[in-house]
TIKE-718625 format. One record per residue: residue number from 1; x, y, z of N, C-alpha, C in turn. Coordinates in steps of 0.001 Angstrom, whole numbers, plus 524288, in hexadecimal, padded with zeros to 5 digits. Example, Ala and Ser with C-alpha at 12.3 -4.5 7.8 and 13.67 -1.06 7.14 Angstrom:
! TIKE-718625
(1; (83386; 7E9C6; 81E78); (8300C; 7EE6C; 81E78); (83390; 7F31C; 81E78)) (2; (83232; 7F736; 81BA8); (83566; 7FBDC; 81BE4); (83264; 8001E; 81EBE)) 
***
This chain:
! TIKE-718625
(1; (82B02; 85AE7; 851F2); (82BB5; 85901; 84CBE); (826C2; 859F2; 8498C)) (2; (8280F; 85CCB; 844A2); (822BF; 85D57; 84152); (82156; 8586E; 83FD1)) (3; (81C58; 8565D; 83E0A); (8182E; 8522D; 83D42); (81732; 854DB; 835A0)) (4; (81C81; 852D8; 833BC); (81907; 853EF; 82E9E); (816D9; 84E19; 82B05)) (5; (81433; 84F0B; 827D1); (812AF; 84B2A; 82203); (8176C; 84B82; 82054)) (6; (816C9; 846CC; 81DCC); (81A79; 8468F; 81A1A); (8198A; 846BA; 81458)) (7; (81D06; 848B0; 811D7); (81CC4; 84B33; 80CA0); (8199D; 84764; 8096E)) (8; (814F9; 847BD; 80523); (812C4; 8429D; 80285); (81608; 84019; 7FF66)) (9; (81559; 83C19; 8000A); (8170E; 839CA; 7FC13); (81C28; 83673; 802BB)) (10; (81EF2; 83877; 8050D); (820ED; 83828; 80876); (82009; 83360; 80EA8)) (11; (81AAF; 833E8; 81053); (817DA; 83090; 81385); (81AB5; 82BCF; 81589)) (12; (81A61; 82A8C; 81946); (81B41; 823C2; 81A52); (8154B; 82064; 81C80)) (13; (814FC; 81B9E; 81B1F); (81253; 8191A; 81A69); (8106A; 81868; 82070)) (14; (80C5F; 819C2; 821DF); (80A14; 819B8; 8271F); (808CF; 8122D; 8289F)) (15; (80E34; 8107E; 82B6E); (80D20; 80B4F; 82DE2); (80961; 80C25; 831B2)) (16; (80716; 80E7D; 8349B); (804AF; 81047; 83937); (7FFB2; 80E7E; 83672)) (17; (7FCAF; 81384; 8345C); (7F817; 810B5; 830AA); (7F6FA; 80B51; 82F9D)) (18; (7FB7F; 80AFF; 82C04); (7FB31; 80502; 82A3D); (7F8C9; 800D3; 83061)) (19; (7FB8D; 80102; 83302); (7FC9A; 7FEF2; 83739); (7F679; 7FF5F; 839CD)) (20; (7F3AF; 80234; 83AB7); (7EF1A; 8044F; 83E12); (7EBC2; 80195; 83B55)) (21; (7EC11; 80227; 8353C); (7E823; 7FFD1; 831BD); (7E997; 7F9F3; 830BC)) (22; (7EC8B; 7F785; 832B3); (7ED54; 7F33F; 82F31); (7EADD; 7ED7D; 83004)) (23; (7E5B0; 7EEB0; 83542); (7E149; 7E9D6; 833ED); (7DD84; 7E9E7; 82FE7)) (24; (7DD78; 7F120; 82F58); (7D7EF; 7F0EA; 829F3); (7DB22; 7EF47; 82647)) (25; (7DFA7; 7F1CF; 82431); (7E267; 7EFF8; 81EDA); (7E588; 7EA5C; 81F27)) (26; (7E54A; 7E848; 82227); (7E7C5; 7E263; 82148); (7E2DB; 7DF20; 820F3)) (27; (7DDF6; 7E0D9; 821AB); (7D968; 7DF85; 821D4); (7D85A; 7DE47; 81C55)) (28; (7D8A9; 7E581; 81B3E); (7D61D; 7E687; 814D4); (7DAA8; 7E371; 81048)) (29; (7DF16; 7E329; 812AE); (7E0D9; 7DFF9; 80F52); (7E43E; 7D96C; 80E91)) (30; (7E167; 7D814; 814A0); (7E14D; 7D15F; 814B4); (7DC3B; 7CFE5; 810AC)) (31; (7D902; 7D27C; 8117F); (7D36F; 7D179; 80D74); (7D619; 7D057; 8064F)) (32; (7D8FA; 7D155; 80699); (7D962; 7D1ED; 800A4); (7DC01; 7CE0E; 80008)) (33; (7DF49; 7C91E; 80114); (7E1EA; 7C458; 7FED9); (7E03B; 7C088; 80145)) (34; (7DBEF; 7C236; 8059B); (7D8E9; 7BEBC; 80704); (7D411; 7BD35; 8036A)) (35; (7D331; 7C13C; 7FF66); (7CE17; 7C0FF; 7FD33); (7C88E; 7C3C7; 7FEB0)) (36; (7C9CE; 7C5E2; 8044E); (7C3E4; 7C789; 80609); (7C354; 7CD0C; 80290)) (37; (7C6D1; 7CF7E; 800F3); (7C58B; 7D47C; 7FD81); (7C96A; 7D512; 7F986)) (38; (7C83C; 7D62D; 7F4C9); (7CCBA; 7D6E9; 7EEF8); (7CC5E; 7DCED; 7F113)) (39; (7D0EC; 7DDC3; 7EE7D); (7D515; 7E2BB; 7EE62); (7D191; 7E5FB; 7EAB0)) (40; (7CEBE; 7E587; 7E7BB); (7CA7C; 7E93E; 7E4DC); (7C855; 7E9F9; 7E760)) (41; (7C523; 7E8A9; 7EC0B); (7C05C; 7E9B8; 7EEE2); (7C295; 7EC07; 7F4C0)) (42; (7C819; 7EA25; 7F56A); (7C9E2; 7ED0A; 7F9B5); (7CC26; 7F245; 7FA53)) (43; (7CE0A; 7F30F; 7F599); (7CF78; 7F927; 7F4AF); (7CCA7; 7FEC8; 7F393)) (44; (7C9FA; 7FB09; 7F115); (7C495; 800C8; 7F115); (7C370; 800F0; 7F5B2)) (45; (7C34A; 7FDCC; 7F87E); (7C06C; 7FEE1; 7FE15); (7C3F8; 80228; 8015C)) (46; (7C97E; 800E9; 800D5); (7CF11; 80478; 802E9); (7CD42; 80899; 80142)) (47; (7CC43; 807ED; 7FCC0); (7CE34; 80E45; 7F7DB); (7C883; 81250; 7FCD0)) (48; (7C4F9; 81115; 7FCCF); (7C017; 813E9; 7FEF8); (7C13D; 81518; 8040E)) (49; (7C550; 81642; 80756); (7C681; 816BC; 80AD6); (7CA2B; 81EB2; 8095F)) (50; (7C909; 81FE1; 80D75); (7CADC; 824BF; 80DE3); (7D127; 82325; 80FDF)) (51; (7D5A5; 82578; 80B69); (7DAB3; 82530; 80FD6); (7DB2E; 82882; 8146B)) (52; (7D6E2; 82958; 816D0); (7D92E; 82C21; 81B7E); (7D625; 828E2; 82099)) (53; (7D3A2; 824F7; 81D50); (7D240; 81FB6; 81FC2); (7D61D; 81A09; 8234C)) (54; (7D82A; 81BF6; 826FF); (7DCBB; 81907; 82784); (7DE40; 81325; 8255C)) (55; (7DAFD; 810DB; 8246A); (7DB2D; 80C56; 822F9); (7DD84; 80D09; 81B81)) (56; (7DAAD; 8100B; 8199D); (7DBC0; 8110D; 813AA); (7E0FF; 81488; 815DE)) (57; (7E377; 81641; 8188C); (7E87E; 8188A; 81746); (7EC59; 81518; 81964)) (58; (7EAC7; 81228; 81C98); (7EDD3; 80D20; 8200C); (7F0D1; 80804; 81A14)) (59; (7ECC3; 808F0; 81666); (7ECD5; 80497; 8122D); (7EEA6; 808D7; 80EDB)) (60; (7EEC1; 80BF3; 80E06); (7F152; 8110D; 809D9); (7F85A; 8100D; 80C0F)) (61; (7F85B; 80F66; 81081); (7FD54; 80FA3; 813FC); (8006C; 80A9C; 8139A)) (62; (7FE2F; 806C3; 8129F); (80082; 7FFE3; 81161); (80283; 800E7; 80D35)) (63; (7FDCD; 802F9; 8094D); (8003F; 80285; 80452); (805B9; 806B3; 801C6)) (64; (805E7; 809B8; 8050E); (80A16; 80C1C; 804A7); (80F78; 80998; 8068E)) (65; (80ECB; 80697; 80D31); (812DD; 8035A; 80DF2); (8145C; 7FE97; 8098C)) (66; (81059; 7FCD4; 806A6); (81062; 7F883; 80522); (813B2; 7FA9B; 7FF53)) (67; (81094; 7FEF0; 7FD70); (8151D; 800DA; 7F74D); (81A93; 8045A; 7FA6F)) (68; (81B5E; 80504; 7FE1C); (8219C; 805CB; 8000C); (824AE; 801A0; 80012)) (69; (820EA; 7FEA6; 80189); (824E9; 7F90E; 803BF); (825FB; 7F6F3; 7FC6F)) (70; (8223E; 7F58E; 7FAAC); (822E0; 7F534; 7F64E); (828CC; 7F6F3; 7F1D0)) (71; (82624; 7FD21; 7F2A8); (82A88; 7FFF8; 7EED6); (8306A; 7FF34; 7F339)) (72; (8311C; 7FF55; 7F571); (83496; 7FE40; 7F871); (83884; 7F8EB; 7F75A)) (73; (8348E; 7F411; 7F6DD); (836B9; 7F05E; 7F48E); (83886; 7F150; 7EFF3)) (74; (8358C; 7F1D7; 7ED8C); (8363D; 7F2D7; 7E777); (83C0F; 7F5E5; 7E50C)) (75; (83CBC; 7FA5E; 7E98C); (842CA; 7FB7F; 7E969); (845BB; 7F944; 7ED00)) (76; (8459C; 7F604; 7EE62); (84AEE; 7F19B; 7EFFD); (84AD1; 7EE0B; 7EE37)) (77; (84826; 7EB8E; 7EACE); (8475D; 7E620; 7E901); (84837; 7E6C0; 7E23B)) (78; (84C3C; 7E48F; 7E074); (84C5A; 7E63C; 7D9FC); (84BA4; 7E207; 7D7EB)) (79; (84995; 7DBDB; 7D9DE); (84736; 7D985; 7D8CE); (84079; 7DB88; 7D863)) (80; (83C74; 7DEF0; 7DA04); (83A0A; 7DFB6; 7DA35); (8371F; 7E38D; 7D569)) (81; (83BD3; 7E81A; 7D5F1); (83B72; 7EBD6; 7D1F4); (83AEA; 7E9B4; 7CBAE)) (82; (83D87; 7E4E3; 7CBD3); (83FA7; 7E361; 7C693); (83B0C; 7E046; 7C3CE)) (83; (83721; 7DD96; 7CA11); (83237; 7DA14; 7C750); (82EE7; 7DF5F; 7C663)) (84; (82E54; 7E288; 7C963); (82A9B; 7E687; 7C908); (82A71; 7E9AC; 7C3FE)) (85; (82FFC; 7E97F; 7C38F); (831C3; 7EC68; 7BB76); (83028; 7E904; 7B82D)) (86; (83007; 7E273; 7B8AE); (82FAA; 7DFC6; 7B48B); (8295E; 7E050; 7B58C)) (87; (826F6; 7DF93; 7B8AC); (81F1F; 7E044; 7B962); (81F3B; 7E55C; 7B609)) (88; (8207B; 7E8FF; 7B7AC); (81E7C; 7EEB2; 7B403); (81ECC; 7EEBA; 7B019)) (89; (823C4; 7EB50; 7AD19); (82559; 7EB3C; 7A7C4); (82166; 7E6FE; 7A41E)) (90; (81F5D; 7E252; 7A89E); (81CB8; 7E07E; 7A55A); (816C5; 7E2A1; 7A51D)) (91; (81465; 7E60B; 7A963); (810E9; 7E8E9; 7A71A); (8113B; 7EC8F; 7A309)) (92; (815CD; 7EEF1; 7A1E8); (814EB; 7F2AB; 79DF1); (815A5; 7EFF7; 79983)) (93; (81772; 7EC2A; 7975B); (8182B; 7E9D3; 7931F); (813E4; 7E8A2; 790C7)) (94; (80DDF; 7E74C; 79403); (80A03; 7E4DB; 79290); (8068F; 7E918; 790B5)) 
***
């Protein structure tokens, strides 16, 4: 069987990663509603990380599960869609 990539844009979300990494990143981000670090001072510090840094692609990789799961809801739920239209509408009005 050929071993290809998959087309961009195409990818699935590497649980594996996630998984290997997930004492540093439950780490880096229990700190933040605990108070020991604000989300300004923790992201630059993410951002300075090379993605080929497993840990910065491990957290590149959440956040991808996390906006699937997301948009996902968002189309089954038309209670959801409908608050999300009335938020947009009242930003543009202002």
């Amino acid at each position: 069987m050929e071993n290809r990539q998959p087309e961009r844009g195409r990818r699935s979300v590497d649980i594996r990663l996630i998984a290997q990494q997930r004492e540093r990143i439950g780490q880096l981000w229990a700190t933040l509603p605990a108070g020991h670090a604000s989300a300004s001072a923790a992201l630059p510090r993410l951002d300075r990380f090379q993605c080929s840094n497993r840990f910065c692609a491990g957290n590149r990789e959440l956040g991808r599960a996390m906006k699937t799961g997301l948009l996902l809801r968002y189309m089954s739920e038309p209670q959801l869609r409908a608050r999300v239209r009335r938020g947009a509408c009242l930003l543009f009005r202002a």
